[in-house]
Structures are given as C-alpha cells and as structure tokens.
C-alpha positions as CSV (number, residue, x, y, z in Angstrom):
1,X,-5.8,-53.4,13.7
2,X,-5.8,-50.9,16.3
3,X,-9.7,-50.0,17.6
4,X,-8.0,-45.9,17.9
5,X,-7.9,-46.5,13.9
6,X,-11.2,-48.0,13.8
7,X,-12.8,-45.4,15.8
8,X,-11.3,-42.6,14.2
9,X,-12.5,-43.4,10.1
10,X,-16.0,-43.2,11.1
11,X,-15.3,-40.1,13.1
12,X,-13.2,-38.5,9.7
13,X,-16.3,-39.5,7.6
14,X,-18.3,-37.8,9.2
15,X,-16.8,-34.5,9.3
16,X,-16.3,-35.3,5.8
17,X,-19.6,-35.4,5.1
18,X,-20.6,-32.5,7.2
19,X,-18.1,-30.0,5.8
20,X,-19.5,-31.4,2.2
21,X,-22.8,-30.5,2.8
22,X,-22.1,-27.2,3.9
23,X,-20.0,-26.5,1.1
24,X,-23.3,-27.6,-0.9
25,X,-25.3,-25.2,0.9
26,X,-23.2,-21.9,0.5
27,X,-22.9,-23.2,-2.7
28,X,-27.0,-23.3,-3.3
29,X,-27.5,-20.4,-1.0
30,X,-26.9,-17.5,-3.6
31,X,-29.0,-19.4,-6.0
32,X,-31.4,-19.6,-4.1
33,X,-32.3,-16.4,-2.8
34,X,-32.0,-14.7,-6.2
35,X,-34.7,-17.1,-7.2
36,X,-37.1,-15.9,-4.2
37,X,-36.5,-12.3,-5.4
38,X,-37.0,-13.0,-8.9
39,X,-39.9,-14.4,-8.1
40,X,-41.5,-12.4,-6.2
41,X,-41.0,-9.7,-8.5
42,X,-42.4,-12.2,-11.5
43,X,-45.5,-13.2,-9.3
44,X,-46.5,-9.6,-8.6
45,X,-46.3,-9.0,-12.3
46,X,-48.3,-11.6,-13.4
47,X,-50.9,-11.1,-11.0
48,X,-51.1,-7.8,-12.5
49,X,-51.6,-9.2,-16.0
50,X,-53.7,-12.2,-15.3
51,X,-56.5,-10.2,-15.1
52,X,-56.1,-9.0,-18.8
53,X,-55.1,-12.4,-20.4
54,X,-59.0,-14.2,-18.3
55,X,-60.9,-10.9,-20.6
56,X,-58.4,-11.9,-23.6
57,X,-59.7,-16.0,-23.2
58,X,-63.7,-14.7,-23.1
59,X,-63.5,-12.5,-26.2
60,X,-61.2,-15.6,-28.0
61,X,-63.0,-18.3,-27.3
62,X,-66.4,-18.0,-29.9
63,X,-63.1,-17.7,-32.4
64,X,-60.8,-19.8,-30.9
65,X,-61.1,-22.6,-28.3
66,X,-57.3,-23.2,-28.6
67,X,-56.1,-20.2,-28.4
68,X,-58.5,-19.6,-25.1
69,X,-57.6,-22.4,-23.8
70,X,-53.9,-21.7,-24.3
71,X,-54.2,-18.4,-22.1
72,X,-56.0,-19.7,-19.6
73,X,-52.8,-22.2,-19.1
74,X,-51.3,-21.3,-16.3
75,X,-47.6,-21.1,-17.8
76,X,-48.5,-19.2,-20.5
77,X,-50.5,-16.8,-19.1
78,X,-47.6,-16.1,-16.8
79,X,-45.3,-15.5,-19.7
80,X,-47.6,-13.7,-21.8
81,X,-48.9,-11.7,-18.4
82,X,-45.7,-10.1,-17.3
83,X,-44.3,-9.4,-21.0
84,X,-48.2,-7.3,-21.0
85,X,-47.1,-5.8,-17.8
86,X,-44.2,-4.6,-18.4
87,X,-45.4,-3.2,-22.2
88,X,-48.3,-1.2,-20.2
89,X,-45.9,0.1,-18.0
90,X,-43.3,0.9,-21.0
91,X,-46.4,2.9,-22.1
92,X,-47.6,4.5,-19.3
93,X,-43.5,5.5,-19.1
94,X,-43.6,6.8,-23.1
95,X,-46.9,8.8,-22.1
96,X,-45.9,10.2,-18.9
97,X,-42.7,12.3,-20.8
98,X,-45.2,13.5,-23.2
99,X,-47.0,17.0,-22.5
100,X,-50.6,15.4,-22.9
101,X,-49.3,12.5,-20.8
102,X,-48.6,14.9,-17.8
103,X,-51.9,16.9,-18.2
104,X,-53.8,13.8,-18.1
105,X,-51.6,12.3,-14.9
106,X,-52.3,16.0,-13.4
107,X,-56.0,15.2,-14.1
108,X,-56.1,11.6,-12.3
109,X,-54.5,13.5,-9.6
110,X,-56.8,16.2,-9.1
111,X,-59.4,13.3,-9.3
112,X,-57.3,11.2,-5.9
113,X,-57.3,14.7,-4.1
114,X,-61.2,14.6,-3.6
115,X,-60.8,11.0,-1.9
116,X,-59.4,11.4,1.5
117,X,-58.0,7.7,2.0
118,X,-57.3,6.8,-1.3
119,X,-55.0,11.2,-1.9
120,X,-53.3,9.7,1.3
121,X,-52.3,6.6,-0.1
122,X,-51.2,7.9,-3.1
123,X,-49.6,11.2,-2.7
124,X,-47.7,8.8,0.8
125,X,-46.0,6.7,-1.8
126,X,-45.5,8.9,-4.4
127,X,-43.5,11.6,-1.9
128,X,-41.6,8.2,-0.9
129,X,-41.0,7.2,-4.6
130,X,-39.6,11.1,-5.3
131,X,-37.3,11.1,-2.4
132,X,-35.7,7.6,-4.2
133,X,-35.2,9.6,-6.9
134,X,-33.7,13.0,-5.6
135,X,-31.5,12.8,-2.2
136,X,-33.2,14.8,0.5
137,X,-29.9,16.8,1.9
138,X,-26.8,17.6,0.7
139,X,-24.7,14.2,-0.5
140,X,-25.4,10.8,-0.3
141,X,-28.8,9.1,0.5
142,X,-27.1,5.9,2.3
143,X,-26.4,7.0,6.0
144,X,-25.2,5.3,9.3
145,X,-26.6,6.0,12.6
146,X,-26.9,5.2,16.3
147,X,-28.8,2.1,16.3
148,X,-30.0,0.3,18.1
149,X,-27.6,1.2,20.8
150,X,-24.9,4.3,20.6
151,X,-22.2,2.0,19.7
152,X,-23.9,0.7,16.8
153,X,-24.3,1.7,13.7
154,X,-27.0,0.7,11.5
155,X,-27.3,1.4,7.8
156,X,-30.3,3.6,6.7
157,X,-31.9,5.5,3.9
158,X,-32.4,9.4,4.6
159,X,-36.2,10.0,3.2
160,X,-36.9,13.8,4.6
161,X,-34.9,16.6,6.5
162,X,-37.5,17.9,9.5
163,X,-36.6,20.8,11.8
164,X,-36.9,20.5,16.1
165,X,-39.7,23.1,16.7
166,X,-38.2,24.0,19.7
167,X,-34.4,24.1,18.9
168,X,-34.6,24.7,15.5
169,X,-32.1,22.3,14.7
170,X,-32.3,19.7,11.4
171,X,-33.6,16.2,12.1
172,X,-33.5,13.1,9.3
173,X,-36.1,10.7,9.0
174,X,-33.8,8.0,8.4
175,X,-35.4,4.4,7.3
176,X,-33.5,1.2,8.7
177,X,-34.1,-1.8,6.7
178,X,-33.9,-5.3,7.8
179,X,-32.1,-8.1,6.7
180,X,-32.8,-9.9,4.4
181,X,-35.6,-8.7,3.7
182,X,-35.9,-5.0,3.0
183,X,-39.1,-3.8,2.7
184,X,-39.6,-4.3,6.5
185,X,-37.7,-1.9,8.7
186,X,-37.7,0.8,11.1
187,X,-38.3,4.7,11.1
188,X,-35.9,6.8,13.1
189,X,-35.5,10.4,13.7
190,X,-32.2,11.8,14.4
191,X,-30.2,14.9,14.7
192,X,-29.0,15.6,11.1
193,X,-25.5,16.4,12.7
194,X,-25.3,12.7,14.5
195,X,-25.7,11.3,10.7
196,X,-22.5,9.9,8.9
197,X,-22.5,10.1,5.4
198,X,-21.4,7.1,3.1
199,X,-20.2,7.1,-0.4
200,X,-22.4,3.9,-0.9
201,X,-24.6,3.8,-3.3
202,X,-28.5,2.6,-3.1
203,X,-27.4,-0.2,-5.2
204,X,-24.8,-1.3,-3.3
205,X,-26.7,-0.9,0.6
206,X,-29.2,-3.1,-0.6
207,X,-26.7,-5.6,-1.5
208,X,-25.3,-4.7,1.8
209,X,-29.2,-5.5,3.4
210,X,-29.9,-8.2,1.6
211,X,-27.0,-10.0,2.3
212,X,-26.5,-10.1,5.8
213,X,-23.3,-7.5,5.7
214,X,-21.3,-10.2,3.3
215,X,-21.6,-8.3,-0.1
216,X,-20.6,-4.6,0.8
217,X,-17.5,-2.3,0.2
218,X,-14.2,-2.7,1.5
219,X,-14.5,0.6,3.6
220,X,-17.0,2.8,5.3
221,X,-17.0,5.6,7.2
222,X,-17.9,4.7,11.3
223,X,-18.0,8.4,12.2
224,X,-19.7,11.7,11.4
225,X,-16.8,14.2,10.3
226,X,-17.5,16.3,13.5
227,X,-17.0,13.2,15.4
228,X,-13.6,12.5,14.1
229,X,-12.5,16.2,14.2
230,X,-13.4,16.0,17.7
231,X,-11.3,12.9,18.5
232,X,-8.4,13.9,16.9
233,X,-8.2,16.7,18.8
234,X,-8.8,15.1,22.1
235,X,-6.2,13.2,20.9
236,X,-3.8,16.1,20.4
C-alpha cells in the first residue's frame, strides 16, 4: 500500500467530519436563536404573571391544596402566567378603544405628570412607542446613513426630525441598532438631506439586524437621491 494513500484517508476524514459538523451547526443555528427570542419574550411574560398566579395559590389553598399546589408548579404557572398576561393586556387593548378607557388612561396620566422621574420615564417611552407607530418624516422609517465612517452605511430607524438652531436646517435622530441583538444601539444625529431612504419595511430591517445582513432584500438604495443626481451629472 502506498503511505501517500495512508496518509491521505485520515486527512479526507477529517475534513469530512469538519465540513459535517458545520453543516450541523448552520443547520441548528436558525433554531436556535428563534428559541432565545421566543424565550425571552415568554420569560418576560411570565414574570409578569407570576405574581398573580403566588395571590391565586394563597386564596386556593384553604379550598384546594391541589389546585395550590398545581400553580405554584413552576410549568404551569408559566403556562397559565403568560396566557393571564396576554388576556390583561387584550383588556387593557379592548378598554383603551373605548371612550371611558381613554378618560381613565388620560387620568393615570395626569397622575405620572406630578412625579418628575417616574412622567420622564413614561411620557420617554411612550413618545418612542408613538414614533413606531407613525413615521416621523415624509416616507419610510428604515434609513441608511454615514456610519461609522463616510463610506459606510449603517441601517437605522428615524425616531424625530430636529432643526440646527443656527442653520435652520432639518436634522434626524436616527437609532442604529446592533447585531444581533437590537435593543442595544446607537443614537445619531444627521443632516436630514445626508439620509437615504429605503423601501424596507420595520419588519424586514429587523430581520436584516438580527441576522447579521443574511436575511434582507435583494436591493437597496446606497445613496441619497441628491447624491445620485449629483453623480450622474458629474458624470455627464
């Protein structure tokens, strides 16, 4: 037998084995952030319930030491907390598009406006919440911009339009999330007229975010439209 032959089989298991395992991972991978996202998002809502289903096991048990028992399990109260959570919150939703429902929200508000911290908490993320809701300019909410260097380009969320007090001029708050993980990021200001507009959707840039750039649309604008009018006629 030749020892080239000999040496080479271990060699071509090897690889084998490596390009086996990887195909395992990017197999897993998918699976296995979707998991950390679903549950974080189940952990934050049972945490909100658990509370609820500890008073439900103190009235229950002079009636019931089973039933008790069973919300105190830790599985169950899970269940049973985030299916609570997420009926109070269908309520609060039914309540809140009722006129009553508004005057009474009105009322907690003007309640939160006589604490200092707590009116700058709340009123901080409930302007953020709106500005989800409603785009701030003209046309889509999913920008590029500059960053970190000008031949970059970062994907960002416009949350306010501001105006330069000297130039007059419009400035974007734009919010740069980071990847994967999007609820970290950074805050930058830039001229309105150095911001390109996307036809992505919010949906679809936090895929983009979340993904490290491999789930996104096949094309994107790169340049503001003043930018390529400007190049094109340079290049005339």
């Amino acid at each position: 037998m030749d020892l080239n032959e000999g040496d080479t089989a271990p060699a071509g298991r090897r690889r084998h084995f490596g390009r086996t395992v990887l195909i395992g991972f990017f197999t897993v991978a998918p699976l296995w952030v979707t998991w950390l996202v679903f549950d974080f998002l189940l952990g934050i809502l049972a945490a909100a319930g658990t509370p609820l289903l500890r008073g439900a096991a103190r009235v229950v048990k002079p009636l019931s030491e089973t039933l008790s028992s069973w919300l105190l399990d830790t599985a169950f109260q899970q269940v049973v907390a985030i299916v609570l959570t997420l009926g109070a919150l269908y309520g609060i939703g039914v309540l809140s598009s009722l006129v009553f429902g508004r005057k009474l929200i009105a009322h907690m508000e003007g309640l939160l406006a006589r604490l200092p911290l707590a009116q700058t908490i709340y009123g901080g993320t409930k302007r953020f919440l709106a500005s989800l809701r409603r785009p701030p300019v003209a046309g889509q909410r999913v920008v590029l911009i500059s960053f970190p260097t000008p031949e970059m380009k970062a994907v960002g969320f416009v949350t306010r339009v501001l105006h330069d007090e000297v130039s007059g001029r419009e400035l974007a708050a734009v919010y740069v999330p980071t990847s994967p993980n999007p609820t970290s990021g950074y805050i930058e200001i830039v001229p309105l007229c150095d911001v390109v507009q996307t036809d992505w959707t919010i949906e679809e840039a936090m895929s983009f975010v979340m993904t490290g750039g491999a789930n996104a649309p096949d094309k994107v604008r790169f340049q503001a439209a003043q930018q390529n009018a400007g190049a094109e006629g340079a290049a005339r």
